[in-house]
C-alpha positions in Angstrom: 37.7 14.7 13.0 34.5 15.0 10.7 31.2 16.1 12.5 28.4 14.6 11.4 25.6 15.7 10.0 22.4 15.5 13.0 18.8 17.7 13.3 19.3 19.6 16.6 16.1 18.9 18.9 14.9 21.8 20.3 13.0 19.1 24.0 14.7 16.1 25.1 11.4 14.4 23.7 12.4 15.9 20.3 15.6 14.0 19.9 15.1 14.1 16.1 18.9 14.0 15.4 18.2 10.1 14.2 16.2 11.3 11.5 19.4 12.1 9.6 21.0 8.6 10.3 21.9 6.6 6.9 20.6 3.3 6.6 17.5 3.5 9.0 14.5 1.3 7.7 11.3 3.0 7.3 7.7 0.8 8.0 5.1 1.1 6.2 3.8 4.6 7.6 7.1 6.1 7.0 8.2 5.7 11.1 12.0 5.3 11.6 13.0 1.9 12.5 15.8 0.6 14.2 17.7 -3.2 14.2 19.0 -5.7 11.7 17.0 -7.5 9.9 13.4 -7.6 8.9 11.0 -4.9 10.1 9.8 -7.7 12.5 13.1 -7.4 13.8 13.0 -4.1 14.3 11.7 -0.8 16.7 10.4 2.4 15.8 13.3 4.4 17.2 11.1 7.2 18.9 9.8 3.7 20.9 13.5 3.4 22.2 13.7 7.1 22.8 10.9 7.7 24.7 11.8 5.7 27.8 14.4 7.5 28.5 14.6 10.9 27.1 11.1 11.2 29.4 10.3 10.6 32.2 6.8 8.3 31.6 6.6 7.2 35.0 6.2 11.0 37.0 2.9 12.2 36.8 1.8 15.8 37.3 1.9 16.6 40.8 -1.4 18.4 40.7 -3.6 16.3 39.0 -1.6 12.9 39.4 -2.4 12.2 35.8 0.3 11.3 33.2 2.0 13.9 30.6 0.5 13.2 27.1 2.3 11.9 23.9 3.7 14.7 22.6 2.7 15.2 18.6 5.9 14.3 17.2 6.3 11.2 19.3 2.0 9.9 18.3 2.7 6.6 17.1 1.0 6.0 13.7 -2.6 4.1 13.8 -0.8 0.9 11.9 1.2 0.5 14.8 0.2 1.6 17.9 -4.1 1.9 18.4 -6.1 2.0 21.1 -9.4 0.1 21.4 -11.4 3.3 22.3 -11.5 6.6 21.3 -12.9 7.5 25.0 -9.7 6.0 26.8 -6.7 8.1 28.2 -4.3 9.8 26.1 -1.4 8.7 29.0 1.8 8.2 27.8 1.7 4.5 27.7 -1.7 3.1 28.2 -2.5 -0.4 28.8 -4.2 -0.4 26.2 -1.6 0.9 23.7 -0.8 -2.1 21.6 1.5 -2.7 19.1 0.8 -5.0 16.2 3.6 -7.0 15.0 1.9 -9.0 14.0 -0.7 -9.1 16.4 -2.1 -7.0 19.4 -2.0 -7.6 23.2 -3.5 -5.4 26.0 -2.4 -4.7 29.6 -4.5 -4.3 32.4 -2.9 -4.2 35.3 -1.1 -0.1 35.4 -1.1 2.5 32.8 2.3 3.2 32.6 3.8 0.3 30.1 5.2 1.1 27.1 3.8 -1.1 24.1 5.5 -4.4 23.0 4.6 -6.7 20.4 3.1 -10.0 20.5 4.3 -13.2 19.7 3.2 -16.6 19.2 4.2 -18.9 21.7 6.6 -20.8 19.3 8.7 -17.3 18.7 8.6 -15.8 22.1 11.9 -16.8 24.2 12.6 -17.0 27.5 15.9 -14.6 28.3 17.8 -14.0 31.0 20.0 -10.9 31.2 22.6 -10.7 33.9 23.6 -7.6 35.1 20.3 -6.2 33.1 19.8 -2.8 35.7 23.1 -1.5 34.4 23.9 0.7 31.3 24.2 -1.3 28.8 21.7 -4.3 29.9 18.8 -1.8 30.9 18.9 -0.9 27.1 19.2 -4.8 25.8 16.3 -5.3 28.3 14.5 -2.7 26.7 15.1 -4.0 23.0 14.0 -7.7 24.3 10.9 -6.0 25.5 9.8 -4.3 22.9 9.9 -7.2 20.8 7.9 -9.6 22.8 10.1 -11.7 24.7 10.1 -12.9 28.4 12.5 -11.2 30.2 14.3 -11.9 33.8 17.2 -9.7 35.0 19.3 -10.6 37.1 21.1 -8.2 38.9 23.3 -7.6 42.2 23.2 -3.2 41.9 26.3 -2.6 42.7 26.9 -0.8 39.6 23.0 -1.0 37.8 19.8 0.8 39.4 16.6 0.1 39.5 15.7 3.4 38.1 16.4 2.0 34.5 14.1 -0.6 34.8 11.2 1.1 36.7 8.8 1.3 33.4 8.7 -2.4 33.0 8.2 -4.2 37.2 4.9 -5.1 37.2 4.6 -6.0 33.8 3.7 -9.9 32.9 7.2 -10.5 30.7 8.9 -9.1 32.9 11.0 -10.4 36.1 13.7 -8.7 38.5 15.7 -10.4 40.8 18.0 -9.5 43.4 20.8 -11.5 43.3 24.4 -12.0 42.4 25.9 -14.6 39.6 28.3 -15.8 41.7 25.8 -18.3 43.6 23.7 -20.4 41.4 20.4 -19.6 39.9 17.9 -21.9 39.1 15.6 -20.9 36.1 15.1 -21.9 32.9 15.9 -19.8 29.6 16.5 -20.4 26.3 18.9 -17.5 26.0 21.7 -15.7 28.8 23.1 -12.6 27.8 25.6 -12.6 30.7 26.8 -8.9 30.9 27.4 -8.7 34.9 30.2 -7.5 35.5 31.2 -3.7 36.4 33.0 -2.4 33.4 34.2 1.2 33.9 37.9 1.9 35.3 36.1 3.7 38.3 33.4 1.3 39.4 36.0 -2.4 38.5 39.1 -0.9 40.7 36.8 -0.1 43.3 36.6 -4.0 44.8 38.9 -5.9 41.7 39.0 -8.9 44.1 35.1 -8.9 43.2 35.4 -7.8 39.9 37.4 -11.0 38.7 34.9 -13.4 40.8 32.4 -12.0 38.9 34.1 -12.6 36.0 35.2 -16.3 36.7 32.6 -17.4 39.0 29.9 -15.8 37.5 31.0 -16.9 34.3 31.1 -20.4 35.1 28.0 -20.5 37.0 26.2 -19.1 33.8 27.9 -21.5 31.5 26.7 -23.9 34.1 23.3 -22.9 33.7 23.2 -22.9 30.1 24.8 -26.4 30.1 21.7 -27.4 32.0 18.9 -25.8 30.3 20.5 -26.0 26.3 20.3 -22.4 26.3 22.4 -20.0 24.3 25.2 -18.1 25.7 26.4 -14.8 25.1 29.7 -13.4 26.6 29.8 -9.3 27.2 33.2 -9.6 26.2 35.4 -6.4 25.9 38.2 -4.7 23.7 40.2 -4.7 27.1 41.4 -8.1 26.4 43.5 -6.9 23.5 45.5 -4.4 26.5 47.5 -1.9 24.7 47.8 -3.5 21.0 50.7 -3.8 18.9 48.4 -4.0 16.0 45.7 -1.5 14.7 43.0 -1.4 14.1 42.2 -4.9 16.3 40.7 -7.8 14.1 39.6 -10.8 16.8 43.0 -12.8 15.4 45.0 -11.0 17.7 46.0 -11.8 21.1 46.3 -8.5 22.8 49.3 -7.2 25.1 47.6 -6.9 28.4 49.6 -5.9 31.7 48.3 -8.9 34.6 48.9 -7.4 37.5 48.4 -3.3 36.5 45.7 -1.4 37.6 43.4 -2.4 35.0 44.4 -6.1 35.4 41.1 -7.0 37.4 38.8 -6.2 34.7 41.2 -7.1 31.3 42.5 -10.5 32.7 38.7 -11.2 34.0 37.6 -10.8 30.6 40.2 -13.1 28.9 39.5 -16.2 31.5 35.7 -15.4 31.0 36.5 -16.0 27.3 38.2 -19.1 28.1 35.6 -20.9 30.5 33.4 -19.9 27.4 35.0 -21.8 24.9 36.1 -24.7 27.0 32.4 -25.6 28.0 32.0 -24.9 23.7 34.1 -27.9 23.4 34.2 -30.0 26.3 29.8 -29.6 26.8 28.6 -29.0 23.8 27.0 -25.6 24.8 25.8 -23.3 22.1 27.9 -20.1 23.0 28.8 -16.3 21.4 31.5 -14.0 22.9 30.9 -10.2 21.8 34.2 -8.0 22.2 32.9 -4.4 22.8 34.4 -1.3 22.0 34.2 1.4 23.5 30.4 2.5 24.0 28.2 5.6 25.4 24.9 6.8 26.0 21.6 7.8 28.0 22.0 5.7 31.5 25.7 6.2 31.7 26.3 7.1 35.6 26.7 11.0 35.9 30.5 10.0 37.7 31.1 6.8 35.6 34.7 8.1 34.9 34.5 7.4 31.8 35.2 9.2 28.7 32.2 10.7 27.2 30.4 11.0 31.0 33.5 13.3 32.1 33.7 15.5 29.5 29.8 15.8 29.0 29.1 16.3 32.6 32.1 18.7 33.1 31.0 21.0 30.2 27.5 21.0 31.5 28.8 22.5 34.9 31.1 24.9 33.1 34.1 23.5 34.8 37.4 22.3 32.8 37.5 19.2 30.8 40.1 17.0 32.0 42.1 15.1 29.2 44.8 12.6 31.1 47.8 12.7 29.1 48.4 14.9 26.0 45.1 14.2 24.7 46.8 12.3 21.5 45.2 8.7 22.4 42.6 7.1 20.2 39.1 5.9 21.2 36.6 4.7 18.9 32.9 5.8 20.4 30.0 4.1 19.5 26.3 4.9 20.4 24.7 2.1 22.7 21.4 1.3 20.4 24.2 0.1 17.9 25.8 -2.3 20.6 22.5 -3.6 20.8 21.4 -4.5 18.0 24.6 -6.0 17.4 25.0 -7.9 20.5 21.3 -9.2 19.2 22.3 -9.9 15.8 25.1 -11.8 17.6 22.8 -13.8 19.3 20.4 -14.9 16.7 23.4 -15.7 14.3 24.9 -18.8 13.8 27.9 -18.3 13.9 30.0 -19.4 16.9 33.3 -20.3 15.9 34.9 -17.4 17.8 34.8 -13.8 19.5 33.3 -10.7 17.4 34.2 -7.3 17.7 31.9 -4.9 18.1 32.5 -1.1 17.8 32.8 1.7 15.0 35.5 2.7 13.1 35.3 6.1 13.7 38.1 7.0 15.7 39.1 10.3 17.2 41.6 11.7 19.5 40.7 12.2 23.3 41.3 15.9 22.4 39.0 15.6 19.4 36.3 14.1 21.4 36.5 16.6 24.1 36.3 18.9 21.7 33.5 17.8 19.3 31.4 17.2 23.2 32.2 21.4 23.8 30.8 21.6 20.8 27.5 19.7 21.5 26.9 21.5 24.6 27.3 24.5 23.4 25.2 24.1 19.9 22.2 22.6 22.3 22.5 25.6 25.2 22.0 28.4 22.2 19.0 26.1 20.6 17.4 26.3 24.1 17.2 22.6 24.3 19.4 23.0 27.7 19.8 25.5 30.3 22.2 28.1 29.8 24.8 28.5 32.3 24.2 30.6 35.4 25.0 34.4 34.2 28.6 35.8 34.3 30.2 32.0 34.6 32.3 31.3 31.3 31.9 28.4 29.3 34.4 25.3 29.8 37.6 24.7 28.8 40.4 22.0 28.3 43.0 21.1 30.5 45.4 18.2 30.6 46.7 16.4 33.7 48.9 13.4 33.8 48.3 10.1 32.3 47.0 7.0 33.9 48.6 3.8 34.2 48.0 1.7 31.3 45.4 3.7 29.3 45.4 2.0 26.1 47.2 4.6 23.4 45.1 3.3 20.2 41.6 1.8 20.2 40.2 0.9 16.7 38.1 -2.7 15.9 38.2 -4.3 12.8 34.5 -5.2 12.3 35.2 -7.2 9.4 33.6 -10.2 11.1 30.7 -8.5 12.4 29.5 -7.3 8.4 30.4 -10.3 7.5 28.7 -13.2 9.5 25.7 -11.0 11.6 25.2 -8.7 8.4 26.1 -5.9 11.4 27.5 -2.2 11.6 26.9 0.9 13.3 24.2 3.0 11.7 24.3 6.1 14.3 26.2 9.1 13.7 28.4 9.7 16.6 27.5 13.3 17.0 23.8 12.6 16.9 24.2 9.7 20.1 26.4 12.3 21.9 23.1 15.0 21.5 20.8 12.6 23.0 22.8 11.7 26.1 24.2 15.0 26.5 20.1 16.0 26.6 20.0 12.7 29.2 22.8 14.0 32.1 21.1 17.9 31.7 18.5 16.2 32.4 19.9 13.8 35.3 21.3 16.7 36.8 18.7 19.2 37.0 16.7 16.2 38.7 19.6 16.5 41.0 19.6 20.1 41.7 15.8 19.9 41.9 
């Protein structure tokens, strides 16, 4: 496997690996952008960064007062301003406005991050499902930043409130307790329905619940957006193709997918989810998009999400042994979260609905390669001095293999013909680079821990 090319960052606020990403925009004052589409489309990626490679919302013990932008991560005057030169230099004043196209200022705390204005004819109303978990904290994020109204809906048994905590209070945004398998009644112009526990660990725990959720829920959603004439997106997943016959997957094929294995709850969920989807499509008339996603990772992964990338990442940073299940020889395809994002987005704002789109990255390594190139992260960012080193006389990790799981997929690969295609969409951030910055995250997340 090919390592990429990535800027090591010397402070978890530094994460300047992006700056080497190929085909980032650049706004007008040279700042790093981050979407598809126009720059109105678009977030300056140190924005996305900063709420959660720091921790905004912890002030100094002492003083009580709020850490300071670092220099690297001042926002340039075009973008970001303040209305006087007298006020706080806190991390995310309410008075730190963003104008595209216009400004708006907060009053009521001084911890928000900025988000852009809209007029009232381009703002939307959005409801996320399952928005406190990994994946939907960061589409909540993303939503934010560009001016919409946001309400999460979310039950916590796999999200926490910890990945929202920069946003309750603020006036676009709404949390509720609750669980999509009882009705809601709200209305939205989009749902981005993403409950739904999706790692092996956290799915198998209760798979009884896990396939309510996903047929219930479902329903109840597509219930809601039959009311309202609101858009639908399906979190979809690659699971649905089970262990494929055919490689890399294009959204033609039908998978080959054990129903009653161990994985069954979560797989066979998926594929009925995808069915209610398309049969209120054509019996209702509702306006709906199913997003297949690959395999994904990133900051806000759970520390024991059993999972890949959190394993090995977590494992390494304790020094203990990497486990590899198998002979290490199975294929994954890993792609950074802000790239699921701004695809399941460009999804979304897409017309085209005729059927499911895959989205992932082609690059695909072995589960040995990947444990491997994740060693090699670690150890690149413990002799930079970005993380701590490990305590004195303990050696560093190793590899070991232990036997396989039951029905772990051998080859994962999409075909994102589709995606480049109809949303214009494909992953922009070099693997290496994503698995610096969440690396940086769990150090992080564990010294918290220790601490």
């Amino acid at each position: 496997m090919t390592s990429r090319t990535f800027t090591r960052a010397r402070e978890p606020s530094q994460a300047a690996s992006v700056r080497s990403m190929g085909g980032t925009a650049r706004d007008r004052d040279g700042q790093l952008m981050f979407g598809v589409g126009n720059e109105g489309d678009q977030v300056p990626i140190e924005l996305l960064q900063s709420v959660y490679l720091t921790n905004p919302l912890s002030p100094n013990p002492d003083t009580g007062a709020f850490p300071p932008v670092p220099e690297q991560q001042q926002p340039s005057s075009s973008h970001y301003h303040r209305r006087s030169d007298s006020l706080s230099s806190d991390r995310f004043s309410p008075q730190a406005v963003h104008d595209w196209p216009a400004a708006v200022a907060f009053t009521s705390r001084t911890t928000y991050p900025p988000v852009r204005k809209l007029a009232r004819a381009q703002k939307k109303r959005i409801l996320v499902t399952g928005g406190a978990g990994f994946v939907g904290s960061h589409l909540v994020d993303r939503l934010m930043f560009l001016g919409h109204d946001v309400v999460v809906l979310d039950n916590f048994f796999s999200g926490s409130k910890s990945t929202l905590s920069h946003w309750v209070g603020h006036p676009n945004f709404e949390l509720v307790r609750g669980d999509v398998v009882e009705s809601l009644l709200i209305e939205v112009d989009q749902i981005y329905h993403l409950a739904c526990p999706a790692s092996p660990k956290a799915y198998q725990l209760n798979a009884v619940k896990t396939l309510k959720t996903s047929f219930t829920g479902t329903q109840n959603m597509l219930g809601l957006a039959k009311r309202t004439k609101a858009r639908f997106l399906l979190s979809s997943t690659s699971e649905v193709y089970g262990s494929p016959m055919v490689h890399p997957q294009t959204e033609e094929y039908w998978g080959n997918v054990n129903p009653n294995g161990p994985r069954s709850c979560y797989d066979e969920g998926k594929r009925v989810a995808e069915a209610l989807t398309y049969g209120y499509a054509r019996q209702d008339g509702v306006d709906v998009r199913v997003a297949r996603i690959f395999n994904c990772f990133g900051p806000r992964m759970s520390l024991d999400d059993g999972r890949l990338v959190s394993n090995f990442a977590v494992a390494a940073l304790k020094g203990e042994p990497l486990q590899i299940y198998g002979d290490g020889q199975a294929t994954r395809s890993l792609m950074f979260v802000h790239d699921l994002i701004t695809g399941l987005i460009a999804l979304m704002e897409s017309s085209y609905s005729e059927g499911p789109v895959n989205i992932g990255t082609v690059d695909e390594g072995t589960v040995l390669s990947w444990a491997e190139e994740i060693l090699s992260v670690v150890r690149d960012l413990r002799a930079s001095g970005a993380i701590a080193p490990l305590p004195r006389g303990q050696a560093e990790s190793t590899i070991e293999f232990v036997p396989a799981v039951v029905d772990d997929p051998p080859r994962r690969k999409p075909d994102i013909t589709r995606a480049k295609n109809e949303l214009g969409w494909e992953p922009k951030w070099p693997v290496r680079a994503g698995l610096e910055e969440t690396v940086l995250y769990f150090a992080r997340q564990l010294e918290e821990g220790q601490n």
